[in-house]
VEXZA-282101 format. One record per residue: x, y, z of N, C-alpha, C in turn; residue in three letters. Coordinates in steps of 0.05 Angstrom, whole numbers. Example, Ala and Ser with C-alpha at 12.3 -4.5 7.8 and 13.67 -1.06 7.14 Angstrom:
2
+--------+--------+--------+--------+--------+--------+--------+--------+--------+------+
|     nx |     ny |     nz |    cax |    cay |    caz |     cx |     cy |     cz | rolo |
+--------+--------+--------+--------+--------+--------+--------+--------+--------+------+
|    264 |   -114 |    156 |    246 |    -90 |    156 |    264 |    -66 |    156 |  ALA |
|    257 |    -45 |    142 |    273 |    -21 |    143 |    258 |      1 |    157 |  SER |
+--------+--------+--------+--------+--------+--------+--------+--------+--------+------+
// end
This chain:
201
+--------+--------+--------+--------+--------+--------+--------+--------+--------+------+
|     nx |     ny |     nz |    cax |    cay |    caz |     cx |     cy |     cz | rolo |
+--------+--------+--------+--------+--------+--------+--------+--------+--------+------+
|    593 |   -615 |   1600 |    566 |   -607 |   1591 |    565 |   -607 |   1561 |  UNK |
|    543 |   -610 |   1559 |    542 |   -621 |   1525 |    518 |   -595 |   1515 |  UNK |
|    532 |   -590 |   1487 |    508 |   -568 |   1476 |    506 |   -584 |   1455 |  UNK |
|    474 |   -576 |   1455 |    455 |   -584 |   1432 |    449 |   -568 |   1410 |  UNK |
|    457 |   -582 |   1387 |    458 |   -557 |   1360 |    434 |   -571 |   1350 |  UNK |
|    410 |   -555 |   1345 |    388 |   -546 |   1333 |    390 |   -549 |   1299 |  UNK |
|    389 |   -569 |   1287 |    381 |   -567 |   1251 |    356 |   -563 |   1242 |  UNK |
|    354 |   -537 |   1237 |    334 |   -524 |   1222 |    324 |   -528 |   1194 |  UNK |
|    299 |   -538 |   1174 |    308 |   -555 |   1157 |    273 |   -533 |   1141 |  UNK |
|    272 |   -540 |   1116 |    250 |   -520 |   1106 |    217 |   -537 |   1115 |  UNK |
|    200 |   -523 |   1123 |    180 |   -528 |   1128 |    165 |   -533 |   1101 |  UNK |
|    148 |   -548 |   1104 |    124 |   -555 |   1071 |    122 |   -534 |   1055 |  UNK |
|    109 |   -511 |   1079 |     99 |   -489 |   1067 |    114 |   -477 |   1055 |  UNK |
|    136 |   -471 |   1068 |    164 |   -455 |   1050 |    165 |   -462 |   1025 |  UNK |
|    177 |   -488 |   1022 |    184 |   -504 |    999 |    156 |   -502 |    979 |  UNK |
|    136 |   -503 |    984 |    104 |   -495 |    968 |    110 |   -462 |    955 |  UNK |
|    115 |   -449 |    982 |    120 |   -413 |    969 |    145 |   -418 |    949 |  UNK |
|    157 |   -429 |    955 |    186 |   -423 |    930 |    187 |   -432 |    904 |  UNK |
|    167 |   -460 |    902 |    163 |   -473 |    880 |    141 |   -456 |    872 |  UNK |
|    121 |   -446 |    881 |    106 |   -427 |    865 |    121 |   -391 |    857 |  UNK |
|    136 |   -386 |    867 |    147 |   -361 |    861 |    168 |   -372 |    844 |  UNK |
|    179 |   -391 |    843 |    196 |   -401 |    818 |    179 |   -404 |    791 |  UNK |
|    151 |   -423 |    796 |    140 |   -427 |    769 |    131 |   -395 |    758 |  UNK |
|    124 |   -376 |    774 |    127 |   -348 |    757 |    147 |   -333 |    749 |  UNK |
|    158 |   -333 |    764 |    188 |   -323 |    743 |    194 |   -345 |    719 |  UNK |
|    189 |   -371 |    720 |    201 |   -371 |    691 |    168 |   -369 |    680 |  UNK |
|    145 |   -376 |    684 |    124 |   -364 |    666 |    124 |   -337 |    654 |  UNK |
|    134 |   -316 |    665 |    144 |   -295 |    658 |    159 |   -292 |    643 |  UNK |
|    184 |   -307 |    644 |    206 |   -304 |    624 |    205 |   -317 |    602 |  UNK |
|    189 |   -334 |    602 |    173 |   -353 |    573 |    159 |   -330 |    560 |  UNK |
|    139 |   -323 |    574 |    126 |   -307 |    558 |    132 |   -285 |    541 |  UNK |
|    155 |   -272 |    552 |    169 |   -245 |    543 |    187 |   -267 |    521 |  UNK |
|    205 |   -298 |    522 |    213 |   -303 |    500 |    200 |   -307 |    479 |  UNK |
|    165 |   -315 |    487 |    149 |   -326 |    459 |    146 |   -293 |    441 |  UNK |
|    140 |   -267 |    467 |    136 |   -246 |    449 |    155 |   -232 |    434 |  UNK |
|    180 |   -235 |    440 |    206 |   -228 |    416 |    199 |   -249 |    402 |  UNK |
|    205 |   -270 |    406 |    198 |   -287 |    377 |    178 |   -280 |    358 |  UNK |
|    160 |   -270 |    368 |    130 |   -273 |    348 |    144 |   -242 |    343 |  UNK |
|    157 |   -223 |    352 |    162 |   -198 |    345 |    180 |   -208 |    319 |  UNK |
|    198 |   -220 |    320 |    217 |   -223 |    299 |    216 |   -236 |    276 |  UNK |
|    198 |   -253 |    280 |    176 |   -267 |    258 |    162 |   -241 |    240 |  UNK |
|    145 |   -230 |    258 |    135 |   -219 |    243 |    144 |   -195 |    230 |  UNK |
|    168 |   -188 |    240 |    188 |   -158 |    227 |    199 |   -173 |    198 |  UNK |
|    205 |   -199 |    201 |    217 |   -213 |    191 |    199 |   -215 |    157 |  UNK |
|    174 |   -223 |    172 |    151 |   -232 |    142 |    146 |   -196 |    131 |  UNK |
|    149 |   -177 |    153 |    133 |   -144 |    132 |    148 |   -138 |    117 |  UNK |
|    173 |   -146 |    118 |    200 |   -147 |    100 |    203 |   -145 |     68 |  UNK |
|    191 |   -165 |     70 |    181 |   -184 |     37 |    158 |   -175 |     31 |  UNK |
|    146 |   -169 |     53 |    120 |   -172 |     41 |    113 |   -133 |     22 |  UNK |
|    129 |   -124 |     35 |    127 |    -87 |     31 |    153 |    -90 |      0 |  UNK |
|    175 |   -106 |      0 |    184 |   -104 |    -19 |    157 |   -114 |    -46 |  UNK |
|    148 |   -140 |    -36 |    133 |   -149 |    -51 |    106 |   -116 |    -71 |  UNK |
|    100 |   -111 |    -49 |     78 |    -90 |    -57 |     94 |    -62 |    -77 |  UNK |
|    113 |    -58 |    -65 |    131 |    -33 |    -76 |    136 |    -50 |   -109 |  UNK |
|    146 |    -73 |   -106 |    141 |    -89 |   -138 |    123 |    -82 |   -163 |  UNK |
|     99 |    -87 |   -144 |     73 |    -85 |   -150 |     67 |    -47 |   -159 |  UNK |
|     69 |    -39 |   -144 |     67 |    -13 |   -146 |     83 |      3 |   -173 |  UNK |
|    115 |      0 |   -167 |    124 |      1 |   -191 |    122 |     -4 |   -219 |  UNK |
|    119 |    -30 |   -221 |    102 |    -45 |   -248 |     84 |    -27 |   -260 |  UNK |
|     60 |    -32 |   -242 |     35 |    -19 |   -247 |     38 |     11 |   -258 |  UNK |
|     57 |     30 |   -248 |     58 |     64 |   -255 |     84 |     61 |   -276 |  UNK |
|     97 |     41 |   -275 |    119 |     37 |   -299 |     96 |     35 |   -326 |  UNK |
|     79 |     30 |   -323 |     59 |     16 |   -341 |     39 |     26 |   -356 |  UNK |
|     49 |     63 |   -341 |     24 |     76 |   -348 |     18 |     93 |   -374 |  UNK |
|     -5 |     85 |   -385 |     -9 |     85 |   -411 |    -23 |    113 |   -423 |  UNK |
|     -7 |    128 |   -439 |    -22 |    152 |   -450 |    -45 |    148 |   -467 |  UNK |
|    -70 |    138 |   -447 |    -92 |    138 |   -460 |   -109 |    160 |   -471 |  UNK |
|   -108 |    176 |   -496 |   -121 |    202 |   -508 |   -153 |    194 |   -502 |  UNK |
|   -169 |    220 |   -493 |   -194 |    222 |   -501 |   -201 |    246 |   -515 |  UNK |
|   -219 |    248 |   -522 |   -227 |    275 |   -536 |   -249 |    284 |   -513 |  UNK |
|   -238 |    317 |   -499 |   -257 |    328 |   -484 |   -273 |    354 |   -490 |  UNK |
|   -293 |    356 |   -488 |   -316 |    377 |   -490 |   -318 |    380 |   -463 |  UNK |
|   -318 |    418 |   -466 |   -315 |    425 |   -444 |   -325 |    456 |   -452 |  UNK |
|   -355 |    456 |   -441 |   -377 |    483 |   -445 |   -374 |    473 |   -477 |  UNK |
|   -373 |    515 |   -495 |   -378 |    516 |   -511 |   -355 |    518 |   -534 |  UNK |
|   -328 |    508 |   -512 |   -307 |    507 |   -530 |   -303 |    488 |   -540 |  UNK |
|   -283 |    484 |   -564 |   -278 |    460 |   -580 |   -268 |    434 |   -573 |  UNK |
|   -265 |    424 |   -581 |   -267 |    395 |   -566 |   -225 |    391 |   -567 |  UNK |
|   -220 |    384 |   -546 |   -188 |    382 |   -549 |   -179 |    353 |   -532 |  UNK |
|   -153 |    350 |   -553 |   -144 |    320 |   -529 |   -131 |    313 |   -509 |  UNK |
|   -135 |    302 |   -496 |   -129 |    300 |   -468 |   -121 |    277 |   -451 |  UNK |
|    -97 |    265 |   -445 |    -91 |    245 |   -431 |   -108 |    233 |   -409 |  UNK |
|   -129 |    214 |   -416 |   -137 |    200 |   -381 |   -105 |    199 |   -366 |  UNK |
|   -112 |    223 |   -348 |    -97 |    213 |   -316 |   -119 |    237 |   -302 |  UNK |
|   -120 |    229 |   -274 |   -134 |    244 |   -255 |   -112 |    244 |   -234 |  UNK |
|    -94 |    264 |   -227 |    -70 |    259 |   -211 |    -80 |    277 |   -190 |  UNK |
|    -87 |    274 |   -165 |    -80 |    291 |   -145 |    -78 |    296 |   -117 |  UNK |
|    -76 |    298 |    -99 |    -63 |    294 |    -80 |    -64 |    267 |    -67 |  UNK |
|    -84 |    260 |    -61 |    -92 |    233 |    -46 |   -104 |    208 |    -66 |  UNK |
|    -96 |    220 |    -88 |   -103 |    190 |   -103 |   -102 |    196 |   -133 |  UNK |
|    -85 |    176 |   -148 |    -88 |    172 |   -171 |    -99 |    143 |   -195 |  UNK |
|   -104 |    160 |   -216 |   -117 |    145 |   -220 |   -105 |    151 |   -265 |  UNK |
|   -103 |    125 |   -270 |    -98 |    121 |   -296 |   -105 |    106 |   -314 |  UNK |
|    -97 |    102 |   -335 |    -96 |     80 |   -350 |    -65 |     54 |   -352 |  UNK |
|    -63 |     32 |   -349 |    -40 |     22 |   -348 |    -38 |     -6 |   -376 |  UNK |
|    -17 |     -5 |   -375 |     -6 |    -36 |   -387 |     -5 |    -57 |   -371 |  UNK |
|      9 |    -51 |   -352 |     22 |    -77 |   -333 |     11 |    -81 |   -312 |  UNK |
|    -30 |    -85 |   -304 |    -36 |    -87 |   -285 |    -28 |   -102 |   -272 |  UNK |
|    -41 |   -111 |   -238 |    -38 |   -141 |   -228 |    -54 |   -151 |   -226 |  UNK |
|    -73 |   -156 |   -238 |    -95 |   -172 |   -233 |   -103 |   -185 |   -263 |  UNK |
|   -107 |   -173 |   -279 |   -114 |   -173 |   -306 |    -95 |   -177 |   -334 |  UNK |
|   -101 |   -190 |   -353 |    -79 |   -189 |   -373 |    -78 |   -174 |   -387 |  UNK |
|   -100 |   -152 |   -390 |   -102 |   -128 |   -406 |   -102 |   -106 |   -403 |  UNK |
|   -107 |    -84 |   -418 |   -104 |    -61 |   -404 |   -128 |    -50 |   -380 |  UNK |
|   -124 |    -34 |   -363 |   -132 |    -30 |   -344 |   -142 |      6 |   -336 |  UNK |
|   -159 |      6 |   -326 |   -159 |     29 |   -306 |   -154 |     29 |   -279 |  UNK |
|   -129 |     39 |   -276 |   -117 |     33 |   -249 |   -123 |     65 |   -234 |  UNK |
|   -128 |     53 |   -207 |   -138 |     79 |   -184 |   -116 |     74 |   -159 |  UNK |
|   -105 |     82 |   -150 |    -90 |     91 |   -119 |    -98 |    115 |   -101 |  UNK |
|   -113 |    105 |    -89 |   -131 |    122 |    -70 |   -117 |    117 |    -33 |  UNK |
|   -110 |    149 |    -26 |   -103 |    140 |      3 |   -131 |    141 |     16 |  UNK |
|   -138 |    117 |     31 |   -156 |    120 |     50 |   -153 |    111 |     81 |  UNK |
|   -169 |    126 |     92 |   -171 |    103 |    122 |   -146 |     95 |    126 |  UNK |
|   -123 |    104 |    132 |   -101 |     87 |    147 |    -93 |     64 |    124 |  UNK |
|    -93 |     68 |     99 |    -86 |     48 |     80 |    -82 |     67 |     49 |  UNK |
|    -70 |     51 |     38 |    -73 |     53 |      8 |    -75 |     36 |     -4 |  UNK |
|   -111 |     41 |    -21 |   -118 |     22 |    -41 |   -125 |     25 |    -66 |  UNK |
|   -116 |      3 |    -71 |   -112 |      5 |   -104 |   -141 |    -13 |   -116 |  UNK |
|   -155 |     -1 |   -141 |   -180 |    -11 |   -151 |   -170 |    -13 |   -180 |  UNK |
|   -176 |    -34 |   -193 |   -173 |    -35 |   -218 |   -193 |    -51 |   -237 |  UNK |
|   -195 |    -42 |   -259 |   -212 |    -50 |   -280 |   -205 |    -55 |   -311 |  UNK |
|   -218 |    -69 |   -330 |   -206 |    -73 |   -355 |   -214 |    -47 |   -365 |  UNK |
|   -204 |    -36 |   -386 |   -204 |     -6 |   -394 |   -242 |    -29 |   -416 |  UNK |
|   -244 |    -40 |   -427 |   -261 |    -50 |   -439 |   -278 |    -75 |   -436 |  UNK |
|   -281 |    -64 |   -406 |   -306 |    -76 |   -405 |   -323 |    -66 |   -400 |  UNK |
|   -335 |    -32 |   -403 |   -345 |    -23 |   -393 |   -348 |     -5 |   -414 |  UNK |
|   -357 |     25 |   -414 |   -355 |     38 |   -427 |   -331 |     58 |   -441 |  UNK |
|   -310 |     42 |   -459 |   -286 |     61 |   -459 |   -291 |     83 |   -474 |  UNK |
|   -310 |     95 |   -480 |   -313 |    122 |   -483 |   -309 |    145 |   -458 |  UNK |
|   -317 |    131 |   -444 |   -322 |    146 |   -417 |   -312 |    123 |   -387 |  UNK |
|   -288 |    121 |   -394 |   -278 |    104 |   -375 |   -281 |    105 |   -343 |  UNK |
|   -296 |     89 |   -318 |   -306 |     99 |   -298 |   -296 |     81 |   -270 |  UNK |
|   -280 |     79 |   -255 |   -281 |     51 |   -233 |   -308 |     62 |   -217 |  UNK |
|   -314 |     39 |   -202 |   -337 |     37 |   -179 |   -322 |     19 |   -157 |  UNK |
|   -336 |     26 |   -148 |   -328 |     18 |   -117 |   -329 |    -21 |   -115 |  UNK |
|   -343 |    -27 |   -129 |   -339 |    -49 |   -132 |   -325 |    -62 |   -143 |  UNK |
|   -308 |    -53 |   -161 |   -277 |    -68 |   -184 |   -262 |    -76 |   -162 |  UNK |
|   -242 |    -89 |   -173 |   -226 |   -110 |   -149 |   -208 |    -96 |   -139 |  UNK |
|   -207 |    -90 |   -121 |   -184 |    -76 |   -105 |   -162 |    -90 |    -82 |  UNK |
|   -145 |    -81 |    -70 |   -122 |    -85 |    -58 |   -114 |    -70 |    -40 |  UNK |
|    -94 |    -76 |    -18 |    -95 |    -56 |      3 |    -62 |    -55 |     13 |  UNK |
|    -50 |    -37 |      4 |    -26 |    -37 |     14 |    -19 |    -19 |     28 |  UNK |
|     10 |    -29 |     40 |     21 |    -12 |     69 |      9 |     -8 |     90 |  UNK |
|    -10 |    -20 |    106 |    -30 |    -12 |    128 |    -16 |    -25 |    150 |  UNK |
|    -26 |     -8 |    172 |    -31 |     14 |    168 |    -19 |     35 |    163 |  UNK |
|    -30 |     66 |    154 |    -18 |     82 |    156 |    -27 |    104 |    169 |  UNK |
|     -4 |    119 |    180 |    -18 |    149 |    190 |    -21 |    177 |    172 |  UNK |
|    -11 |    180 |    158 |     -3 |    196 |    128 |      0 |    185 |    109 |  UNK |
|    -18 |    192 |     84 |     -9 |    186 |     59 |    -11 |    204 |     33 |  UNK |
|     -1 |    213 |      8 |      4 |    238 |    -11 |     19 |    226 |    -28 |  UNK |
|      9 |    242 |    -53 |     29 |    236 |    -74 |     32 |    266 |    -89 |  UNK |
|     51 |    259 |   -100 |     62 |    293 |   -109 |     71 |    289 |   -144 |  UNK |
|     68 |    301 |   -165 |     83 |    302 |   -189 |    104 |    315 |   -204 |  UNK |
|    123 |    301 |   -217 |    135 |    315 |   -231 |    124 |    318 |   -259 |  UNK |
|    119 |    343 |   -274 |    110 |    344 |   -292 |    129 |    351 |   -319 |  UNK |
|    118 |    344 |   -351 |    127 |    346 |   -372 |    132 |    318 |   -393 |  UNK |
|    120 |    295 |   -384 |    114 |    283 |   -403 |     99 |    282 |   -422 |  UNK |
|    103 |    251 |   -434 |     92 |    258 |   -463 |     56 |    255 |   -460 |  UNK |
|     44 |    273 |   -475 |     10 |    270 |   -474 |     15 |    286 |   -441 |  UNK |
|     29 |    312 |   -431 |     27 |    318 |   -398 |     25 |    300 |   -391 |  UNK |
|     38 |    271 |   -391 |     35 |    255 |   -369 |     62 |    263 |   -350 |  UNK |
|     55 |    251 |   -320 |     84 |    256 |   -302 |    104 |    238 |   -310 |  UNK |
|    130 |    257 |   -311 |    153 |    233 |   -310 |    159 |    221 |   -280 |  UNK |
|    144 |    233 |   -264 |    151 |    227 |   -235 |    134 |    226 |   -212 |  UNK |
|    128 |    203 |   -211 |    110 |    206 |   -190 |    123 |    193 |   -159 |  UNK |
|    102 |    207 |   -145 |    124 |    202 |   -112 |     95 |    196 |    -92 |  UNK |
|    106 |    179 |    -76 |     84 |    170 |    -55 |     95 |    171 |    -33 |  UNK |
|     90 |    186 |    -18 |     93 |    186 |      8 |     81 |    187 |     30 |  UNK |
|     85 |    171 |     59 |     67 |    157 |     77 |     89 |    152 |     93 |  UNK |
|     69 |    143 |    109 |     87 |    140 |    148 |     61 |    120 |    164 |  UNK |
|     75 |    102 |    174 |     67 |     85 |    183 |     73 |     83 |    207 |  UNK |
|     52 |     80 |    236 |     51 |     87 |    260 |     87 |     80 |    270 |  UNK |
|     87 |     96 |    292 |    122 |     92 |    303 |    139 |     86 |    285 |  UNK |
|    140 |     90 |    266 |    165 |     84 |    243 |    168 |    119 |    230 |  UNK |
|    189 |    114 |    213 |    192 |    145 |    198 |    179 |    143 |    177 |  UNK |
|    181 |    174 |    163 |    169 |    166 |    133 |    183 |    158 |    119 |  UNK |
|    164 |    154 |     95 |    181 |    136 |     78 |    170 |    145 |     49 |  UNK |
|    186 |    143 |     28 |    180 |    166 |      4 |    191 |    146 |    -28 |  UNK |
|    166 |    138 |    -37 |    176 |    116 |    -62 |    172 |    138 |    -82 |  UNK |
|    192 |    130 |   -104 |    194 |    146 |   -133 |    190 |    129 |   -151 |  UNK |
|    173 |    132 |   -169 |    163 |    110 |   -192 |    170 |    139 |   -219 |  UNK |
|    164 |    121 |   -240 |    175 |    140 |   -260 |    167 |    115 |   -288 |  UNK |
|    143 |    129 |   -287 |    122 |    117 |   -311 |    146 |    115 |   -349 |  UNK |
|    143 |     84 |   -361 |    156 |     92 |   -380 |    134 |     93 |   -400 |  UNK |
|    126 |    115 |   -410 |    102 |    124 |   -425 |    119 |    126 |   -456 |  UNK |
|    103 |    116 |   -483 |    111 |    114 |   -504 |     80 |    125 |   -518 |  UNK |
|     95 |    154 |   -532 |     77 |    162 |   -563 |     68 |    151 |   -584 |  UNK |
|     82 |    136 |   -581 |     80 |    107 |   -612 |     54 |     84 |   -598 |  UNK |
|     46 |     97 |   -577 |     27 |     73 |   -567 |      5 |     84 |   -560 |  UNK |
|     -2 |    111 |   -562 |    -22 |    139 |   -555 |    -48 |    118 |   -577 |  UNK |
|    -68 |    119 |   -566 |    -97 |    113 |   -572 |   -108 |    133 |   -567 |  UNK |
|   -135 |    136 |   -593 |   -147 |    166 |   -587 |   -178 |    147 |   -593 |  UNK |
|   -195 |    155 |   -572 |   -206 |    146 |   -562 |   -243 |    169 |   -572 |  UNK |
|   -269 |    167 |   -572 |   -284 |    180 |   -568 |   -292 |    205 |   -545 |  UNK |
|   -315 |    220 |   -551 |   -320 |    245 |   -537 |   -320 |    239 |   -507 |  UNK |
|   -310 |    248 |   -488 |   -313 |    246 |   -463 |   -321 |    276 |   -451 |  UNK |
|   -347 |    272 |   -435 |   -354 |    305 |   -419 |   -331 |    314 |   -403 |  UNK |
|   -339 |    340 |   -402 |   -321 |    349 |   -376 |   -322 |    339 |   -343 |  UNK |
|   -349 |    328 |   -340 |   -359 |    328 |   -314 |   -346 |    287 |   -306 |  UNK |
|   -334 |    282 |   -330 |   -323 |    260 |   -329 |   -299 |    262 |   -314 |  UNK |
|   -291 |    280 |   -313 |   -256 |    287 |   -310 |   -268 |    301 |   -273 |  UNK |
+--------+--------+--------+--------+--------+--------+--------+--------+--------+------+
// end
């Protein structure tokens, strides 16, 4: 007596389900490689690009210039007074070493909105008696986003300017992070300048 062995072999359909459940797993696994890549690219470019700005940043408050005004203030006598406006969420000066301009400048660092921006202007093109940015001077936008931003001073330079200024900010899922600049301000370079009101300051 003879037995008959049965070869069982894959039907269309099978072979249809497996080549489609194959092409998703690796569609899947492409996809997750293109998004580390584009992750590491881009960790790769914030790199440079945050050293780049911290450059920038430095420069600019290395740069900052003990600009004298003379202030009236009520009915007391008129006394002099370094342009700086330093305080919590934004400062604002006079500089040497803008980035935008070849001359001297009124530089602003304002935290706003999940960013910090910087506005700057020629100290003379405008009225340097009463030196003023607007919202329209050319500005810049660094570190964004952010979720916190502050700056804090060390005080006792020359003209009360700070020998120390500190910025600190935190940027979503990351830690904070805390830059020290340290303005090199020179007396031999102090300009004294016309009356400026109080309500200027």
């Amino acid at each position: 007596m003879k037995c008959c062995k049965v070869c069982r072999a894959f039907t269309l359909i099978e072979m249809l389900i497996s080549i489609v459940l194959l092409s998703l797993i690796i569609a899947t696994m492409m996809f997750g490689f293109k998004q580390s890549i584009s992750h590491l690219q881009q960790s790769r470019s914030i790199a440079p690009q945050k050293a780049i700005e911290f450059e920038q940043l430095r420069t600019l408050i290395k740069g900052m210039f003990p600009y004298v005004v003379e202030v009236q203030e009520g009915f007391e006598d008129k006394k002099l007074q370094t342009y700086l406006k330093a305080q919590e969420y934004s400062l604002e000066f006079v500089s040497q070493s803008p980035i935008y301009h070849d001359e001297i400048v009124i530089a602003k660092l304002q935290c706003l909105e999940e960013a910090l921006v910087y506005y700057e202007k020629p100290l003379y093109s405008g009225n340097y008696l009463a030196p003023k940015l607007e919202a329209k001077d050319q500005k810049q936008i660094f570190f964004k986003p952010l979720e916190t931003c502050q700056f804090s001073y060390q005080w006792g330079g020359v003209g009360n300017n700070p020998t120390l200024v500190t910025l600190s900010f935190k940027s979503p899922h990351k830690a904070p992070v805390e830059y020290r600049f340290m303005p090199m301000v020179d007396f031999n370079n102090t300009r004294l300048i016309g009356t400026v009101n109080d309500k200027d300051f």
